[in-house]
N, C-alpha and C positions, 0 to 999 in steps of 0.2 A: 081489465085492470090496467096498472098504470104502463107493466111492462108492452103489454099487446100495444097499447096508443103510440107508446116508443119505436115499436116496430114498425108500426106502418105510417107515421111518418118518417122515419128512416126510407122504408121501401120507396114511399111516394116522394122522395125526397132525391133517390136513386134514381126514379125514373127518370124525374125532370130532367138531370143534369144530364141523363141518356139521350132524350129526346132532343134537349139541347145543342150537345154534339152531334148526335144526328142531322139537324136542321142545320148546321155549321157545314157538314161536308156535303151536305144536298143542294147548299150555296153555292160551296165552291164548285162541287161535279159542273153546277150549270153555267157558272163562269167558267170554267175552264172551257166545255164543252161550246158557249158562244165565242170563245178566243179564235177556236180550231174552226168553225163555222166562217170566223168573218178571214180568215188570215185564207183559208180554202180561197175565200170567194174572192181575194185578190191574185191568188194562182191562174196560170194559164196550164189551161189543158196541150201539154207535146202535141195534140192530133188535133185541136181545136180553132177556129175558124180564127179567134183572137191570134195566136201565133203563127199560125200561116199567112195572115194579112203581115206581120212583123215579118218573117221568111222574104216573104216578095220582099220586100222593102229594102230588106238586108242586099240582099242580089242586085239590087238594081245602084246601093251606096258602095258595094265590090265593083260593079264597072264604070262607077263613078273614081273611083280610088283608081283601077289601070287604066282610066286615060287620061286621071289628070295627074298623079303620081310623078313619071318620069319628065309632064312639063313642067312641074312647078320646081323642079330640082335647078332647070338652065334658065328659069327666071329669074331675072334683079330683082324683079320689084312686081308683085303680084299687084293685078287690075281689083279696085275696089269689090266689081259682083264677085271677084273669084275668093276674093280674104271673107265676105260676107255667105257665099253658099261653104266656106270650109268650116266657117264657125256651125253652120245648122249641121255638117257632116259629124264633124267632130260631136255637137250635143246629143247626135242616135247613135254612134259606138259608145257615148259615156252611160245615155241609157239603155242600151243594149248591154250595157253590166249587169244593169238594176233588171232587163227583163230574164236574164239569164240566172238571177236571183229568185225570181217568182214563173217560174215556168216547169212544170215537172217532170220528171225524170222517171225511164224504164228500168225497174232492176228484177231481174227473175220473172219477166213475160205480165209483171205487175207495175201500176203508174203510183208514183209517189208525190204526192201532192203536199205534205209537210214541211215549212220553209227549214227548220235545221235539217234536214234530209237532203234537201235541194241542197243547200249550202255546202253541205259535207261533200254530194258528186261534183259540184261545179270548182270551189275551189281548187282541189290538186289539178286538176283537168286544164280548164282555158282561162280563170282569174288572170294568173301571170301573166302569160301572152296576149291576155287583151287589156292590159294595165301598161303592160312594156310598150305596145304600140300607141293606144291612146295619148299617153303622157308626155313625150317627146312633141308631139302634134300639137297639143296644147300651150307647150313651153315655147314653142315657135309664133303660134299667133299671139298670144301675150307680149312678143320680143317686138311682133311685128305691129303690134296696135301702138308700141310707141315708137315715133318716126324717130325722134332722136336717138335712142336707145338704140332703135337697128340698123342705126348707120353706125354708131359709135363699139358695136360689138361683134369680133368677130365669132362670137359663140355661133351668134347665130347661124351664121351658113355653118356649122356643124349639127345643130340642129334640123334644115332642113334637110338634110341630108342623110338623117336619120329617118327623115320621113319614107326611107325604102321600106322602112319595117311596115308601114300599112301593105304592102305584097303580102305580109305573112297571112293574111287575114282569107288568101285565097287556100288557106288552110280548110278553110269553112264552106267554101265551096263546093264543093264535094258533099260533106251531108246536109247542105242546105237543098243543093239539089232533091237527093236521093227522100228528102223531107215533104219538098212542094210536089214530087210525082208520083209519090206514094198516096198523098190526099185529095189528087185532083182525078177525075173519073171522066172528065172532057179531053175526047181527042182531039179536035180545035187549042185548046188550050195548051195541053201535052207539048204539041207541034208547036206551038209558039215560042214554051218556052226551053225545047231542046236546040232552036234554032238562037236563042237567044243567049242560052250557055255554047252553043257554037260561035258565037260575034265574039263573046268574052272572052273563049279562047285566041279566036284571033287577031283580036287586038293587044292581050297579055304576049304572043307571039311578037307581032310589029312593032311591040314596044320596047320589049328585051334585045332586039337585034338594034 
């Protein structure tokens, strides 16, 4: 009869719109679920070969910083190679923000690979102190790419001067260390680079005196 026909076009009319929503959030699960997949895959693993290669590098742009640090403070007038390798030092602390963004973080003896996660540990943490020391550094070779300008301004030698604040960075020192000896399994290697954070130190020494 005519009510039964009513009914189950209703019903079938119920499913659809079910099935419909259905296929709507089985859309979205797999967008969302390829979001989390590619943003993953620009993470560095804390323990992985990607960020231990960055570690070195760091280490070796810290002893670049104490021993050119205290000379570029009693320079007039920095040598072209020297304004040209501070520009490249300067653009790995700017992206050594951006990797300190995508690198993940231990919390509860578990690794956290999710970029707001990340973001949430690193900002209270080192953002500040690695924005305070970057930015001073920047506002100086900008002064200093214009010859006129950094003759005509005495900001600048307050800015260089500022440039003490890259020392803070030997902040990092310490678990950068404690980071590259923990993942290296070579005693050759070890010994290299415990000899190597020994030089650091004593030129961080010779320098301060």
């Amino acid at each position: 009869n005519q009510y039964d026909l009513d009914s189950a076009m209703y019903e079938m009319q119920r499913r659809q719109r079910a099935e419909q929503r259905l296929g709507i959030f089985r859309d979205r699960m797999a967008k969302s679920k390829e979001l989390r997949k590619r943003s993953r895959s620009l993470v560095m693993h804390p323990a992985g070969s990607r960020r231990l290669a960055w570690d070195v590098i760091s280490v070796f742009m810290l002893v670049y910083d104490c021993i050119m640090t205290p000379l570029l403070l009693v320079m007039d007038k920095e040598p072209v190679a020297v304004m040209i390798i501070g520009w490249i030092v300067n653009g790995f602390w700017t992206l050594d923000i951006l990797a300190s963004f995508t690198t993940g973080v231990y919390r509860a003896n578990q690794v956290i690979m999710e970029l707001p996660q990340i973001a949430k540990h690193y900002l209270p943490r080192w953002f500040v102190l690695d924005v305070a020391v970057i930015l001073p550094d920047w506002i100086t070779l900008l002064l200093e790419a214009d010859a006129s300008l950094a003759e005509s301004l005495s900001t600048l030698k307050i800015f260089k001067m500022s440039r003490i604040l890259r020392l803070m960075r030997l902040i990092k020192l310490k678990r950068l260390a404690a980071d590259i000896f923990g993942r290296i399994d070579s005693d050759s290697m070890l010994r290299s680079l415990r000899l190597l954070k020994l030089v650091t130190a004593v030129l961080v020494v010779m320098h301060t005196l």
